[in-house]
matplotlib code that plots the C-alpha trace (Angstrom):
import matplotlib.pyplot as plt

x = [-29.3, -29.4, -32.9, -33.2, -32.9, -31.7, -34.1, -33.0, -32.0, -33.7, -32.3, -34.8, -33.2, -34.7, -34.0, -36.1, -39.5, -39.9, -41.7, -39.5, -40.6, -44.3, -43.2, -41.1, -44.2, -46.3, -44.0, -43.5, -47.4, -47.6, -45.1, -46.1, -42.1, -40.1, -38.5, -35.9, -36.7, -34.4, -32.3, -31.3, -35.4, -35.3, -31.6, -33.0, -36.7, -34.2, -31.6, -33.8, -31.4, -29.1, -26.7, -23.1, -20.0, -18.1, -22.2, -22.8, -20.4, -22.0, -25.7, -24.6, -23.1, -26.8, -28.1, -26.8, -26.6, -30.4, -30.4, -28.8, -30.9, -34.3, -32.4, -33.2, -37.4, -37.5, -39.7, -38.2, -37.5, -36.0, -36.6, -34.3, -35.2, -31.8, -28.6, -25.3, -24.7, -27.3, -26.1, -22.7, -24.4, -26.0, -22.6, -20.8, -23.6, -23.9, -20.1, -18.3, -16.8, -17.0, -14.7, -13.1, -15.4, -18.6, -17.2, -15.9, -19.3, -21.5, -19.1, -20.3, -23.3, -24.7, -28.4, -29.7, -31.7, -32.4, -35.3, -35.5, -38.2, -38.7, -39.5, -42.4, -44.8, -45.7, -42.4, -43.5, -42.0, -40.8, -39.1, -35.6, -35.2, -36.6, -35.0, -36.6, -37.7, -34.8, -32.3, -34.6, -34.3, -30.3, -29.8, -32.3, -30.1, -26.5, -28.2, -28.9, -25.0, -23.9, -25.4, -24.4, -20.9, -20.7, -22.5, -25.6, -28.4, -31.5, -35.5, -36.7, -40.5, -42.9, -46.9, -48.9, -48.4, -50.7, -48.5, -45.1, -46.1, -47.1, -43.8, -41.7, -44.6, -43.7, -39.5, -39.8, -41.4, -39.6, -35.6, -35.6, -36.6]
y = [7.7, 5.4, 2.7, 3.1, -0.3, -0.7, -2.8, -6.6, -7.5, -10.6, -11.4, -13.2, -15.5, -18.2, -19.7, -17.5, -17.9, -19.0, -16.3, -13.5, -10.8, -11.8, -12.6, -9.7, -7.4, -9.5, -9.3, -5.9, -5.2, -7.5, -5.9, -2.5, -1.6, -1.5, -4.1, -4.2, -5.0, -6.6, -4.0, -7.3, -6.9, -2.9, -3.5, -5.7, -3.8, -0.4, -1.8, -4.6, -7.0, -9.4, -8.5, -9.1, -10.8, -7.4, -5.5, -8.6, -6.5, -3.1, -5.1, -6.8, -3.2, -1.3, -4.1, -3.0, 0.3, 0.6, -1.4, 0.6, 3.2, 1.6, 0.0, 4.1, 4.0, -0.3, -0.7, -3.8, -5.7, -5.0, -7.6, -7.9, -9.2, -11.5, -10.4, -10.5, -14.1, -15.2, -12.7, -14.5, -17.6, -16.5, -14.9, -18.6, -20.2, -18.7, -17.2, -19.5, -16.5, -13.8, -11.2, -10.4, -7.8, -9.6, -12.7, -10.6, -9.0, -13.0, -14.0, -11.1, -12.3, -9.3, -10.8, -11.1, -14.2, -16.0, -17.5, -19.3, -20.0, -23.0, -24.0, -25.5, -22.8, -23.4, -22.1, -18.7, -17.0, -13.2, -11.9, -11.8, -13.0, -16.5, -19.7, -22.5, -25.1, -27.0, -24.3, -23.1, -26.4, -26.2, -22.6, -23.9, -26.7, -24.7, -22.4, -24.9, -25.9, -22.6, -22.0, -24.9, -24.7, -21.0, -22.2, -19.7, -20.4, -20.5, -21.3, -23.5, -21.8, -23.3, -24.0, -21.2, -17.4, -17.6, -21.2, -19.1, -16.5, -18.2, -20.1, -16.6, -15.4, -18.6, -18.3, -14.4, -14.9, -17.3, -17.3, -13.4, -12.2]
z = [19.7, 22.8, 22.6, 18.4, 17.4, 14.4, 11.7, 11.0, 7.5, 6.2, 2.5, 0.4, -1.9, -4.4, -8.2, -10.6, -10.5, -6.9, -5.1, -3.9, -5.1, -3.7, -0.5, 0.5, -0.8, 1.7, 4.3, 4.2, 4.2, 6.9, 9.0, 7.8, 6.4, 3.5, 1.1, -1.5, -5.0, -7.1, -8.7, -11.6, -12.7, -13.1, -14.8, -17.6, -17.7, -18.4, -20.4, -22.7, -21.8, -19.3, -17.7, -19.2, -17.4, -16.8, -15.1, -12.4, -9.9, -10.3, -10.2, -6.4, -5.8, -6.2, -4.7, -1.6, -2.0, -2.5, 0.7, 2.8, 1.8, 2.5, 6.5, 7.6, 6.8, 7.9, 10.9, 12.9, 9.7, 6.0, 3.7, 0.4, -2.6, -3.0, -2.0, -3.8, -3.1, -5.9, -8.3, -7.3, -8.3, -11.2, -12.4, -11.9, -13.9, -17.2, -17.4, -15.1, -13.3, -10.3, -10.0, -6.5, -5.9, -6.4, -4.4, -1.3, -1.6, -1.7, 0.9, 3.6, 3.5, 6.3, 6.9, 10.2, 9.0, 5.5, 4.0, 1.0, -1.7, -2.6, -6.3, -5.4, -8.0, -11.1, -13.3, -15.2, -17.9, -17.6, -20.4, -20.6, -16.9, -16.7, -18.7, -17.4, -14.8, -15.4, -15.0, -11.8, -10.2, -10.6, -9.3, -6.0, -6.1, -6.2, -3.5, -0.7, -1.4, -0.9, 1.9, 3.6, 2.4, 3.9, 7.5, 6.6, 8.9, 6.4, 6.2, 3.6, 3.3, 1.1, 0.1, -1.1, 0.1, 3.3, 4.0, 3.7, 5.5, 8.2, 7.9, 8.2, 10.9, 12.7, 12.4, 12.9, 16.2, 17.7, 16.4, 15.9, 19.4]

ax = plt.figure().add_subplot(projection="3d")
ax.plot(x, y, z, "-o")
ax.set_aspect("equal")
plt.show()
């Protein structure tokens, strides 16, 4: 239909334990929409477990299919709790692999804007999800990389949850209009 503007994707990404999940909530209440959980979280809360090597695919893959499905009830703005270029990431740094599949997928990269987390909390433990600061600091590390290496504009937000979402109040307002 003619003047239906489709909602803006914003992907969400971070190293675990780095706000992502607290932010897109807020956001969305902010904004009065949707967000997308990460589907990895429900994956190891169902199964009791990581992910292996061969599931990393299928996890990007309802990733975005859950997505898509939430872009129809956004209002103005969908925000997604990471996107398949961190499960990409993830996948190279405990197996040292990505399929095809999961790489074409990290290399679409279809965001209308990024933010990411920084590490700046207090590292938490969360079951079979979180390993450690040290391992945190290197996937926050690998990310900035990436996303310079693939020319993916980005927003460092940081500070406490009013601080960052002023931050993405701020970025929203001005580079998104």
């Amino acid at each position: 239909m003619p003047g239906i503007k489709q909602a803006q994707k914003i992907a969400i990404l971070g190293a675990e334990s780095s706000g992502k999940s607290a932010l897109a909530e807020m956001l969305a209440k902010r904004y009065q929409t949707v967000w997308v959980p990460e589907y990895l979280r429900e994956f190891v809360d169902t199964q009791a477990r990581v992910p292996k090597e061969q599931e990393q695919t299928g996890i990007a893959q309802e990733q975005l299919r859950r997505e898509a499905a939430m872009l129809a009830q956004a209002n103005q703005y969908l925000f997604c709790d990471t996107s398949p270029l961190m499960t990409w990431i993830y996948s190279d740094h405990y197996f040292r692999f990505a399929d095809e599949t999961l790489t074409t997928l990290a290399d679409e990269h279809d965001y209308d804007f990024t933010l990411v987390t920084a590490p700046d909390f207090p590292w938490m433990p969360d079951g079979l999800q979180r390993e450690s600061p040290a391992v945190r600091q290197r996937i926050h590390e690998r990310l900035l990389s990436e996303l310079e290496a693939r020319d993916i504009p980005h927003l460092l937000i940081e500070g406490s949850p009013e601080q960052r979402l002023e931050q993405v109040g701020f970025a929203l307002e001005f580079l998104m209009e």
